[in-house]
DONUVO-324573 format. One record per atom (N, C-alpha, C, O): residue in one letter; atom name; x, y, z. Coordinates in Angstrom, 2 decimals, padded with zeros to 5 digits, always signed. Layout:
BEGIN
[node 'A' 'CA' [X Y Z]]
...
# end
This chain:
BEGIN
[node 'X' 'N' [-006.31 +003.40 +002.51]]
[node 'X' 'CA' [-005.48 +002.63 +003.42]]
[node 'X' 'C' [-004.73 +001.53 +002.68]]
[node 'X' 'O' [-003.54 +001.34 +002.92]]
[node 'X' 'N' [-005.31 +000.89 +001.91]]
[node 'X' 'CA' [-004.61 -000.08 +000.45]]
[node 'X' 'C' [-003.42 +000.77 -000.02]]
[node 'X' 'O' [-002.20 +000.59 -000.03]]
[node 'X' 'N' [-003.98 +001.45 -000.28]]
[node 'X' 'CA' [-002.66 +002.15 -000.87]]
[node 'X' 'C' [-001.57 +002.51 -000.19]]
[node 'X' 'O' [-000.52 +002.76 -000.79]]
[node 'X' 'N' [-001.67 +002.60 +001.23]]
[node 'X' 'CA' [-000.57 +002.55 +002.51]]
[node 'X' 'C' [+000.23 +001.49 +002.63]]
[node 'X' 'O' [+001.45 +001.64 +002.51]]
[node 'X' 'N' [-000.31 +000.31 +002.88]]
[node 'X' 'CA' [-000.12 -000.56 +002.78]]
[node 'X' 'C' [+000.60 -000.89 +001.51]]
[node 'X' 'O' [+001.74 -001.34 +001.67]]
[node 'X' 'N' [+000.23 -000.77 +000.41]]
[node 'X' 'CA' [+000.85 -000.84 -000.38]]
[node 'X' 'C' [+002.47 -000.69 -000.99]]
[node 'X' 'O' [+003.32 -001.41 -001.52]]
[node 'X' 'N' [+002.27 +000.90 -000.49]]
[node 'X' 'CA' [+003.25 +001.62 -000.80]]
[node 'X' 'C' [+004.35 +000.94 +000.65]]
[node 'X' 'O' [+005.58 +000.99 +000.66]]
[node 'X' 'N' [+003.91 +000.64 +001.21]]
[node 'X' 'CA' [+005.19 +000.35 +002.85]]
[node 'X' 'C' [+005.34 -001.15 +001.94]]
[node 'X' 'O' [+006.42 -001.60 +001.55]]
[node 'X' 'N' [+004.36 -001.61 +001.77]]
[node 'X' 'CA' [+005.28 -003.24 +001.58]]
[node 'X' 'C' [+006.20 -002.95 +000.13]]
[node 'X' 'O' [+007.28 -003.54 +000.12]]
[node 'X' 'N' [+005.91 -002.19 -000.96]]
[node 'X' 'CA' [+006.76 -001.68 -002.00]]
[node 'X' 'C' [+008.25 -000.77 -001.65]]
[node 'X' 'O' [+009.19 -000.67 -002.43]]
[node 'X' 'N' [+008.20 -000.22 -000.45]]
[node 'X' 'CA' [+009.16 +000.15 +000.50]]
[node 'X' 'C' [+010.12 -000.66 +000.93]]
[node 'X' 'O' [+011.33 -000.43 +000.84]]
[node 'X' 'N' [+009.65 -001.55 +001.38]]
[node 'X' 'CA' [+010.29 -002.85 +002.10]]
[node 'X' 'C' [+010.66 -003.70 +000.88]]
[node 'X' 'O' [+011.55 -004.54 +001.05]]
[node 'X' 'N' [+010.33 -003.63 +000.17]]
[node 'X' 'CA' [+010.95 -004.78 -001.44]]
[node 'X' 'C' [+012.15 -003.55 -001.78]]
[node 'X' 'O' [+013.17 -004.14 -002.14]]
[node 'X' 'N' [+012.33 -002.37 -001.78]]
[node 'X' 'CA' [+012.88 -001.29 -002.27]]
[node 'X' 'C' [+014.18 -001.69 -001.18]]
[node 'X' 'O' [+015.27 -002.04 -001.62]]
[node 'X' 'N' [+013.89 -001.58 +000.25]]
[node 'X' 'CA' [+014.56 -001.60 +001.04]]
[node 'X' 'C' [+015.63 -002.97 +000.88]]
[node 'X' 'O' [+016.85 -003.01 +001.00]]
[node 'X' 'N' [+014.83 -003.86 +000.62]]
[node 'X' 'CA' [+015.45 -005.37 +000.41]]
[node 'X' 'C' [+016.62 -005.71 -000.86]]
[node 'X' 'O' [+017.38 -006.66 -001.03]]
[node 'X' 'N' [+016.40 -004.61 -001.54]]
[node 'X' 'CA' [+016.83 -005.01 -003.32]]
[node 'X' 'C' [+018.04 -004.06 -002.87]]
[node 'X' 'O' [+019.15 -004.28 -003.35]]
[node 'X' 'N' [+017.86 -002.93 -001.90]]
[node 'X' 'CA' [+018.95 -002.26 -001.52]]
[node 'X' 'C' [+020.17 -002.65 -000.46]]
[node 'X' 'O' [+021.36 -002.36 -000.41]]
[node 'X' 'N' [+019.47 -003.30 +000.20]]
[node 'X' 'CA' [+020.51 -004.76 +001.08]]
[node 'X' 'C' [+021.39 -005.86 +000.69]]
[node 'X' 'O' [+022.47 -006.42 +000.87]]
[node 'X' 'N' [+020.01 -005.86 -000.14]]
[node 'X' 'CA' [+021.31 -007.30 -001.63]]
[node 'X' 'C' [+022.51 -006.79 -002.21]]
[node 'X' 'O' [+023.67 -007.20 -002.19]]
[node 'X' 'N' [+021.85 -005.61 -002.83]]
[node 'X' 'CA' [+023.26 -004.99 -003.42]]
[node 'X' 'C' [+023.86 -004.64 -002.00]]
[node 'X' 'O' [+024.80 -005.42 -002.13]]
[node 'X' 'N' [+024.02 -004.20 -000.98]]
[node 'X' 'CA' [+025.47 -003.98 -000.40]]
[node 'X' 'C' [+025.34 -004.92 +000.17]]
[node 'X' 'O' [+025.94 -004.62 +001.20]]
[node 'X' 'N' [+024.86 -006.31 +000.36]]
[node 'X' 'CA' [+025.40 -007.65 +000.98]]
[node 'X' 'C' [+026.18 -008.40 -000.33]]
[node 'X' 'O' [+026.64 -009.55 -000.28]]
[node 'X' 'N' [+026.24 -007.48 -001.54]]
[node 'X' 'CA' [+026.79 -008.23 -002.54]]
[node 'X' 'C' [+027.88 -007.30 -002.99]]
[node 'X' 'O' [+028.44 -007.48 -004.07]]
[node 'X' 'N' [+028.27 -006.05 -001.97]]
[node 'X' 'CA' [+028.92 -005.33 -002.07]]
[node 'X' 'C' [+030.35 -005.94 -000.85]]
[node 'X' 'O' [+031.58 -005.89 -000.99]]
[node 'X' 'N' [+029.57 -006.42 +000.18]]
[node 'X' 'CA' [+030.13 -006.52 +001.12]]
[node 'X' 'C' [+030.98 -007.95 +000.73]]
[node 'X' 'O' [+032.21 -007.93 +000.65]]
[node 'X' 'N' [+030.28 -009.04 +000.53]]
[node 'X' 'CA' [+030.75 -009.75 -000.18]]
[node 'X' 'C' [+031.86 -009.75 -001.33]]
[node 'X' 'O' [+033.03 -010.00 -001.04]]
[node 'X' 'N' [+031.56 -009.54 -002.28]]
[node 'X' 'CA' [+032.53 -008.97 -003.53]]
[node 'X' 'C' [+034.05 -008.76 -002.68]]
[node 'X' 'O' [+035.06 -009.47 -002.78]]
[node 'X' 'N' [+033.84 -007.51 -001.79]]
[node 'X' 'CA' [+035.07 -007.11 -000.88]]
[node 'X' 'C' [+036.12 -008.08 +000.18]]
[node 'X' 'O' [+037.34 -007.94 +000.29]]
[node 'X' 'N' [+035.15 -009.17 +000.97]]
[node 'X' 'CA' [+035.51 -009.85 +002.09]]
[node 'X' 'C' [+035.92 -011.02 +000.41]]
[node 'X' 'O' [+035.97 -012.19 +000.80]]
[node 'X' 'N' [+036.05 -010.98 -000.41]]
[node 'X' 'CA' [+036.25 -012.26 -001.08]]
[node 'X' 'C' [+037.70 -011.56 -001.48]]
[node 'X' 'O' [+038.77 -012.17 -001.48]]
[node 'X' 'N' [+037.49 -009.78 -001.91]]
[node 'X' 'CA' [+038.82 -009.23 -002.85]]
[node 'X' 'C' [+039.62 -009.57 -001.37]]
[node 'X' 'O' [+040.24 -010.62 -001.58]]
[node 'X' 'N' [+039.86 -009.14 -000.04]]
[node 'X' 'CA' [+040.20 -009.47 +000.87]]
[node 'X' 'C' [+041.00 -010.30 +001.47]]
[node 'X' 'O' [+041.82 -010.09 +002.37]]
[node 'X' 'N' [+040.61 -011.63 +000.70]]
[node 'X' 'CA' [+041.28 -012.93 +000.91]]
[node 'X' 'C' [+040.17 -013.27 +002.18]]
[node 'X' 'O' [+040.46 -014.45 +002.40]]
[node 'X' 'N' [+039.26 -012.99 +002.97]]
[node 'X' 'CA' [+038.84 -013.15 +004.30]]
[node 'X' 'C' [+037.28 -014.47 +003.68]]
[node 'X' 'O' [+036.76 -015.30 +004.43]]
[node 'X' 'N' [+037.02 -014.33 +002.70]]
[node 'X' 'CA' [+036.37 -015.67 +002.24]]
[node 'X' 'C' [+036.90 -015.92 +000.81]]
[node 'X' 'O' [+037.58 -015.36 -000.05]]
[node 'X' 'N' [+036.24 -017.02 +001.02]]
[node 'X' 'CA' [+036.21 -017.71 -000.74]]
[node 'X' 'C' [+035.47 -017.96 -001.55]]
[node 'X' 'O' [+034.63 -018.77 -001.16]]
[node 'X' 'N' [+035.35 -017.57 -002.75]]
[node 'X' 'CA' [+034.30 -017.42 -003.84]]
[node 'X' 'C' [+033.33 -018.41 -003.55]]
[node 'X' 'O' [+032.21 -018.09 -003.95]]
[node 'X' 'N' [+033.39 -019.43 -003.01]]
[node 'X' 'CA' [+032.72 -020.41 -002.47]]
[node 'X' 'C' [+031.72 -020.16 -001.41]]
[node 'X' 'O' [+030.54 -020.52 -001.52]]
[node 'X' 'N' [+032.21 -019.52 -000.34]]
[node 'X' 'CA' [+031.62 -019.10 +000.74]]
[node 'X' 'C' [+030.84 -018.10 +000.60]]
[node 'X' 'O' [+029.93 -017.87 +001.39]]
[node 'X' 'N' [+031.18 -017.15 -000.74]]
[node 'X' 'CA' [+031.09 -015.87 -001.07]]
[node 'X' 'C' [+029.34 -016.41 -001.29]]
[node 'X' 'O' [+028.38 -016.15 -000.57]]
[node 'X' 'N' [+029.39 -017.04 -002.28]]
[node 'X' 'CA' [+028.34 -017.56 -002.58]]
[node 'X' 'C' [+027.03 -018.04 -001.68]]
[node 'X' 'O' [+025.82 -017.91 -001.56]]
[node 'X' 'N' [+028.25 -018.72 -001.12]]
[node 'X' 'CA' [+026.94 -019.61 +000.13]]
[node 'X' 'C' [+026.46 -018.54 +001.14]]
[node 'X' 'O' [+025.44 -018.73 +001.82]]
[node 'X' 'N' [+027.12 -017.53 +001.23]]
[node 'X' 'CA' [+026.71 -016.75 +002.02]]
[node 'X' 'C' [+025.39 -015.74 +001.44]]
[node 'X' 'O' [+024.26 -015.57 +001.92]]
[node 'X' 'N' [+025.93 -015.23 +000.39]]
[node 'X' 'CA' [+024.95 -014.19 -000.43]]
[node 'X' 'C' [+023.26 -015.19 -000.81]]
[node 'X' 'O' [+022.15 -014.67 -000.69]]
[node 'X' 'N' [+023.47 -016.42 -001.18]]
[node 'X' 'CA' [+022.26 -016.86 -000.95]]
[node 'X' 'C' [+021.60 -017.23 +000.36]]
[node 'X' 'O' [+020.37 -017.15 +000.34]]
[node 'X' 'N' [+022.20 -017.65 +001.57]]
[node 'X' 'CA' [+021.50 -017.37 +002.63]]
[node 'X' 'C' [+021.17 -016.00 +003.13]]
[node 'X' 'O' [+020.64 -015.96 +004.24]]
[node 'X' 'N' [+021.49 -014.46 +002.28]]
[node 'X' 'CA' [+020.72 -013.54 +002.28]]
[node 'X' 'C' [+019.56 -013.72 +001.68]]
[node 'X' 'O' [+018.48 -013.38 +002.17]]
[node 'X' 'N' [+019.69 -014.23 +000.68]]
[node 'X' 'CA' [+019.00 -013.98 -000.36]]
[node 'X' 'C' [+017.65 -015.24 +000.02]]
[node 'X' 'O' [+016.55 -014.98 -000.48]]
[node 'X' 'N' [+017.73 -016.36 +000.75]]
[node 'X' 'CA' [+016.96 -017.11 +001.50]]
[node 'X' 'C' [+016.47 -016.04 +002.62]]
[node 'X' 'O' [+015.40 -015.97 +003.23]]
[node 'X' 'N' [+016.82 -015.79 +002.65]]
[node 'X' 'CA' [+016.49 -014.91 +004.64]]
[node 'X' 'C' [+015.48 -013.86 +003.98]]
[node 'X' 'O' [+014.28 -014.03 +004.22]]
[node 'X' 'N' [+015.90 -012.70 +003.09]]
[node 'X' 'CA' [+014.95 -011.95 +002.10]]
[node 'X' 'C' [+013.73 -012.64 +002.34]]
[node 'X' 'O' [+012.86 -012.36 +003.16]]
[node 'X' 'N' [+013.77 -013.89 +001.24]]
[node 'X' 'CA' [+012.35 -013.70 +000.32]]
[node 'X' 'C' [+011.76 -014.83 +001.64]]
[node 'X' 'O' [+010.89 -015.61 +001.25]]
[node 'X' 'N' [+012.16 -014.94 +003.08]]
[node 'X' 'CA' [+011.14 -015.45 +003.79]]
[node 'X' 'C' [+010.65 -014.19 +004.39]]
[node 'X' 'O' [+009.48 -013.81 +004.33]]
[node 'X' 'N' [+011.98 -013.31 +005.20]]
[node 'X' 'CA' [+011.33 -012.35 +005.29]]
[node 'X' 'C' [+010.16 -011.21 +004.84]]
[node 'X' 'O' [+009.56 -010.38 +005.52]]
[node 'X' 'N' [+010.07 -011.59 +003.12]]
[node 'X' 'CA' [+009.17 -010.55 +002.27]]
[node 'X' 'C' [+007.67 -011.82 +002.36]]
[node 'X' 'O' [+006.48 -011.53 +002.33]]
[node 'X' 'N' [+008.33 -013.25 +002.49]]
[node 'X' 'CA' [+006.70 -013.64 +002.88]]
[node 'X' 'C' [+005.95 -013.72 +003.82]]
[node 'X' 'O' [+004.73 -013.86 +003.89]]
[node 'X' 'N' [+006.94 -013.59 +004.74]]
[node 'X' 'CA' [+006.18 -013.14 +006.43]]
[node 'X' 'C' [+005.68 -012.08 +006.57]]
[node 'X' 'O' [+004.66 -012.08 +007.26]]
[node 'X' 'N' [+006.09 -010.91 +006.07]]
[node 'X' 'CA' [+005.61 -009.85 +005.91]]
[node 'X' 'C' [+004.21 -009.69 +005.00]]
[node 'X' 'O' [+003.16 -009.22 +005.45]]
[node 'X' 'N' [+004.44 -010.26 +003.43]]
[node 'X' 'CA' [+003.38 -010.67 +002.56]]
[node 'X' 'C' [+002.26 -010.54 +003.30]]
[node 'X' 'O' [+001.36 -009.70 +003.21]]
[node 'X' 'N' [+002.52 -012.09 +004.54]]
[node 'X' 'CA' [+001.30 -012.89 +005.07]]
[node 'X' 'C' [+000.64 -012.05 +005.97]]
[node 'X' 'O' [-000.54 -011.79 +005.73]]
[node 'X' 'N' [+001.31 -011.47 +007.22]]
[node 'X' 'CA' [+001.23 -010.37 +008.14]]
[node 'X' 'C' [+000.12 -009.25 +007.52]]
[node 'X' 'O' [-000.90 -008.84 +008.06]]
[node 'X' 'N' [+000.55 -008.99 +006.50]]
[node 'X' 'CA' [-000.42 -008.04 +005.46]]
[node 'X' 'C' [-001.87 -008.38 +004.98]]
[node 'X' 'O' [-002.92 -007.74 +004.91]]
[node 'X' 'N' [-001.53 -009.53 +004.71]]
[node 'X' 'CA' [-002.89 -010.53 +004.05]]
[node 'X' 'C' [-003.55 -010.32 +005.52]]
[node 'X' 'O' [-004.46 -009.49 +005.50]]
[node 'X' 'N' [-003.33 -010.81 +006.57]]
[node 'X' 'CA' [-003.78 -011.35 +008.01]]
[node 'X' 'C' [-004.83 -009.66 +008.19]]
[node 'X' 'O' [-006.02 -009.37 +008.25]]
[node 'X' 'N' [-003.47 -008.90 +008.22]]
[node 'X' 'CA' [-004.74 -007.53 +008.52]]
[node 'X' 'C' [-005.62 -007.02 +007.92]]
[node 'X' 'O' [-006.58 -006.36 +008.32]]
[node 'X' 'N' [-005.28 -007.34 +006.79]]
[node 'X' 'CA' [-006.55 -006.79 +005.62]]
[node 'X' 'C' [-007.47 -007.86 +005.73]]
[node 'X' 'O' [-008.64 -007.58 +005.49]]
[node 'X' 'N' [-007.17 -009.10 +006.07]]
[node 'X' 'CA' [-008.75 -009.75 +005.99]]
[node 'X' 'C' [-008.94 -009.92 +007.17]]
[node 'X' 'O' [-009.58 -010.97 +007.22]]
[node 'X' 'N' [-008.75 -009.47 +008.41]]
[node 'X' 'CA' [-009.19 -009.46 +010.39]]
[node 'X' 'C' [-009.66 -008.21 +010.08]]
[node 'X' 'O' [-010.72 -008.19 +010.69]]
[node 'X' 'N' [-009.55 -007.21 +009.55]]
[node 'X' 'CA' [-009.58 -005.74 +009.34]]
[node 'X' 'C' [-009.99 -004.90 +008.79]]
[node 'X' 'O' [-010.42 -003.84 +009.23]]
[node 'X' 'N' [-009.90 -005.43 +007.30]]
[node 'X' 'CA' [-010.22 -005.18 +006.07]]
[node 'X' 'C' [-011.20 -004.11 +005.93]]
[node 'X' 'O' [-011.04 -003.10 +005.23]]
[node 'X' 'N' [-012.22 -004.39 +006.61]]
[node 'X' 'CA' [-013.87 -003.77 +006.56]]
[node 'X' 'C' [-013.65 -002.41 +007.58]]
[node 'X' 'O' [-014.14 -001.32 +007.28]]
[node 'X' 'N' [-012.97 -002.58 +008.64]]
[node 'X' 'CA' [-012.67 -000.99 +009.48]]
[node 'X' 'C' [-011.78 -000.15 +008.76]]
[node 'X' 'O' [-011.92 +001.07 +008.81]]
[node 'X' 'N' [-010.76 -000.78 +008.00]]
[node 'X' 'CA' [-009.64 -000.49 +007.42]]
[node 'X' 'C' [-010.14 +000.33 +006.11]]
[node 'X' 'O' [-009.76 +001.49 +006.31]]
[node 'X' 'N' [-010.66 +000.29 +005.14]]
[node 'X' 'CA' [-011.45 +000.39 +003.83]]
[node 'X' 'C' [-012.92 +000.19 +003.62]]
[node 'X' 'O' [-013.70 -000.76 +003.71]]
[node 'X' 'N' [-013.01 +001.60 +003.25]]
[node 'X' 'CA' [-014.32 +001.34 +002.87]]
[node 'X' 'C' [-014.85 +000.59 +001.93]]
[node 'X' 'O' [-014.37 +000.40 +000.81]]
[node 'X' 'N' [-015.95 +000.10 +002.42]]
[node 'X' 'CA' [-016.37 -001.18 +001.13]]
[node 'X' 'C' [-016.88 -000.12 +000.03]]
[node 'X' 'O' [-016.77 +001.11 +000.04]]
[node 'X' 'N' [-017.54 -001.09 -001.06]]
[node 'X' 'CA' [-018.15 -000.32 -001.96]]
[node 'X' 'C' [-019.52 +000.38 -001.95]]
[node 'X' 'O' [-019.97 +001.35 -002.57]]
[node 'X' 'N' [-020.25 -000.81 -000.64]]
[node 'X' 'CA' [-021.89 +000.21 -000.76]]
[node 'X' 'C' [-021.52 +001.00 +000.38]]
[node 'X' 'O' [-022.47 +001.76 +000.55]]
[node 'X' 'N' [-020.75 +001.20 +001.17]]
[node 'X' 'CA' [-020.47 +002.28 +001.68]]
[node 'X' 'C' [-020.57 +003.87 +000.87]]
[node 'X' 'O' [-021.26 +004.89 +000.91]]
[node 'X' 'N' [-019.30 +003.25 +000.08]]
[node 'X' 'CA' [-019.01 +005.05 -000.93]]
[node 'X' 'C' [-019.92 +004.93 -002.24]]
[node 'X' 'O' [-019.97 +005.78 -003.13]]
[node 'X' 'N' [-020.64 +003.74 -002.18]]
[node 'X' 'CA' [-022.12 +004.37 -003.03]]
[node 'X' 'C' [-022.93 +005.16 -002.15]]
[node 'X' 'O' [-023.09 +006.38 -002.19]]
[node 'X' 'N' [-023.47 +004.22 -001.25]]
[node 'X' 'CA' [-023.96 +005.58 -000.40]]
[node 'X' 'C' [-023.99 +006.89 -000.31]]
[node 'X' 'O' [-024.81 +007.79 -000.49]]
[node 'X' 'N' [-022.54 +006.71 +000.11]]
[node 'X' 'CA' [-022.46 +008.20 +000.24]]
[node 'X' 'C' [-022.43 +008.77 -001.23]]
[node 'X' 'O' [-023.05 +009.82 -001.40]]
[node 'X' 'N' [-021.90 +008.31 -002.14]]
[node 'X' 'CA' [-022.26 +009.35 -003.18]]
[node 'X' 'C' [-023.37 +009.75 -003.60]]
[node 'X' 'O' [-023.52 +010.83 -004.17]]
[node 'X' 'N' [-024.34 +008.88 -003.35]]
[node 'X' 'CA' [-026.02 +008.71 -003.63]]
[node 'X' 'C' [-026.25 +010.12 -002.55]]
[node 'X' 'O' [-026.72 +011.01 -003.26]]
[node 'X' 'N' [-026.14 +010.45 -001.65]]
[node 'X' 'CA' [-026.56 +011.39 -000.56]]
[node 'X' 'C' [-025.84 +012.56 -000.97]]
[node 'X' 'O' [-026.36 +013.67 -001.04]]
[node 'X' 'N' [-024.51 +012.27 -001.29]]
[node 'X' 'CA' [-023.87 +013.48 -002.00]]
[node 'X' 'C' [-024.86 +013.82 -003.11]]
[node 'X' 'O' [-025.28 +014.98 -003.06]]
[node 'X' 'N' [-025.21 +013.23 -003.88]]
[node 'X' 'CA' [-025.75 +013.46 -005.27]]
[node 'X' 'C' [-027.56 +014.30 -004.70]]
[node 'X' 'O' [-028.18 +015.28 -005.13]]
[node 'X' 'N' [-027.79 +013.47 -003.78]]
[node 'X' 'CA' [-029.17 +014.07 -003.46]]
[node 'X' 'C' [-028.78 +015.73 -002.77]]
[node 'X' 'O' [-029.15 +016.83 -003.19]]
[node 'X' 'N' [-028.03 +015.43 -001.76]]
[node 'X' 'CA' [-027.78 +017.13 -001.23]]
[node 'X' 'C' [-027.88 +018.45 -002.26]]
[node 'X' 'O' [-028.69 +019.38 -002.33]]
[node 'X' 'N' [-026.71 +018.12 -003.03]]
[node 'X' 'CA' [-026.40 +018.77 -004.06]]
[node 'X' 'C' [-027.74 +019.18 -004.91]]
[node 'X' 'O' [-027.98 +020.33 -005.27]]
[node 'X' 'N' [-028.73 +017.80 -005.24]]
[node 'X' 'CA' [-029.83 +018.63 -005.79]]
[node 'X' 'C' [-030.72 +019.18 -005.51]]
[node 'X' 'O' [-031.57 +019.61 -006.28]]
[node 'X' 'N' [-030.69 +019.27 -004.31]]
[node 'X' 'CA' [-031.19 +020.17 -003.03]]
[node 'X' 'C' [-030.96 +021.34 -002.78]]
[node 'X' 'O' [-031.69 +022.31 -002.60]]
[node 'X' 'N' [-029.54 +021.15 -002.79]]
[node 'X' 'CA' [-028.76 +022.92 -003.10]]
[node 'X' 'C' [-029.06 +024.11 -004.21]]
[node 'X' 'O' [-029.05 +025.34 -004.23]]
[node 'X' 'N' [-029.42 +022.70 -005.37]]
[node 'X' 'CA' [-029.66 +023.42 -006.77]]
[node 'X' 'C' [-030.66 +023.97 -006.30]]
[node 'X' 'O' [-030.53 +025.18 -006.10]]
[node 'X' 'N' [-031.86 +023.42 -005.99]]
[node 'X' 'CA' [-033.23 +023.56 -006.03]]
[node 'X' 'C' [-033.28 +025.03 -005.11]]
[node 'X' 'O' [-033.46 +026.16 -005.58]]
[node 'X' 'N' [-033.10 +024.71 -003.82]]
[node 'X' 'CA' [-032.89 +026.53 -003.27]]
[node 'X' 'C' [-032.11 +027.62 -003.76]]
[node 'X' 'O' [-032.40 +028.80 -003.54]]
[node 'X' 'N' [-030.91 +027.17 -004.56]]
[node 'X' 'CA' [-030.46 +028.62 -005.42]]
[node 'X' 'C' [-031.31 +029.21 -006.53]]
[node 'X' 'O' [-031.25 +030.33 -007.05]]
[node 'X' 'N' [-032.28 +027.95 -006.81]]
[node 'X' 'CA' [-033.21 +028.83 -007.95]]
[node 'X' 'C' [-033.95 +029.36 -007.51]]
[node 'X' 'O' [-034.51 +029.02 -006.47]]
[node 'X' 'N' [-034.38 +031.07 -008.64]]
[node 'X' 'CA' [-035.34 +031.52 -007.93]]
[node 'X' 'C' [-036.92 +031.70 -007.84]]
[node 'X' 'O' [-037.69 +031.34 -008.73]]
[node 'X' 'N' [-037.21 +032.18 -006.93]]
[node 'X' 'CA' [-038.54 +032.03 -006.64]]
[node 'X' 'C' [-039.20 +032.49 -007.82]]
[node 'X' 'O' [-038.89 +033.59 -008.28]]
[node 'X' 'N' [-040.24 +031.64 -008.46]]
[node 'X' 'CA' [-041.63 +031.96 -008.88]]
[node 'X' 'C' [-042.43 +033.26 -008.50]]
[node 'X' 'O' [-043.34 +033.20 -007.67]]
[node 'X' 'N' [-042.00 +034.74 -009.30]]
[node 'X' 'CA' [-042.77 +035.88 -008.80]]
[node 'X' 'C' [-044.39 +035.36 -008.73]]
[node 'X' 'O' [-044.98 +034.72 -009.60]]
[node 'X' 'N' [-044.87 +035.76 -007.61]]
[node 'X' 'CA' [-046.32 +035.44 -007.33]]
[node 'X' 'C' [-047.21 +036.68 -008.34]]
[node 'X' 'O' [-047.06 +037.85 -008.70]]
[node 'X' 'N' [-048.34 +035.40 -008.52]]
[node 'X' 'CA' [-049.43 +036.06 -009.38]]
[node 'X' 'C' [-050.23 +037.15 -008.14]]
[node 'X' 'O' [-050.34 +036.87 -006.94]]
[node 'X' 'N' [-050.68 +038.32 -008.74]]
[node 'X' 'CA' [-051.47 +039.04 -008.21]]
[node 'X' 'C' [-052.91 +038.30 -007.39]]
[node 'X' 'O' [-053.46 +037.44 -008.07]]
[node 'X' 'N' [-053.32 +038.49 -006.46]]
[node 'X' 'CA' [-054.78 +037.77 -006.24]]
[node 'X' 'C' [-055.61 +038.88 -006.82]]
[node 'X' 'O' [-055.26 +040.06 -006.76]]
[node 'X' 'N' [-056.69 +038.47 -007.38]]
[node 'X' 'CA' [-057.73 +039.19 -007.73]]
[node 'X' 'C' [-059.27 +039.12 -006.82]]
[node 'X' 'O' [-060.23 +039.80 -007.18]]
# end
């Protein structure tokens, strides 16, 4: 589930770096335009660029919030999947033990 998480908030930075460039596309243009000024051009592309990196820390935080309200339903801890590997490990030599075969019986005398 970490790794979900992961990969969506690495999504959303992907998504973001892809906005900049065409808010710096869009920009560039409304400046060739005459419709702003290199000035504005500016002031504008950093109040993207403000708006971004609050947006990527609200999100950040949002993330933090569920993994630690959550965390434990969300991911298995570690003595969890010891556990289970410990039971895996016992089954298994359990399995061994009945595929081997039987001890031909001694004759009674």
């Amino acid at each position: 589930m970490l790794n979900l998480v992961q990969n969506a908030f690495l999504l959303g930075l992907g998504a973001t770096s892809l906005t900049l460039k065409k808010a710096e596309e869009f920009i560039s243009s409304a400046i060739k335009d005459n419709n702003l000024t290199p000035d504005e051009g500016k002031q504008l592309l950093q109040t993207f660029i403000d708006e971004g990196k609050r947006s990527e820390e609200a999100i950040r935080a949002k993330v933090e919030e569920v993994i630690a309200s959550k965390g434990e339903s969300l991911l298995p801890c570690a003595k969890k999947v010891a556990d289970l590997e410990a039971r895996i490990a016992a089954l298994e030599a359990e399995i061994a033990a009945l595929k081997q075969p039987a001890a031909p019986e001694q004759p009674a005398n």
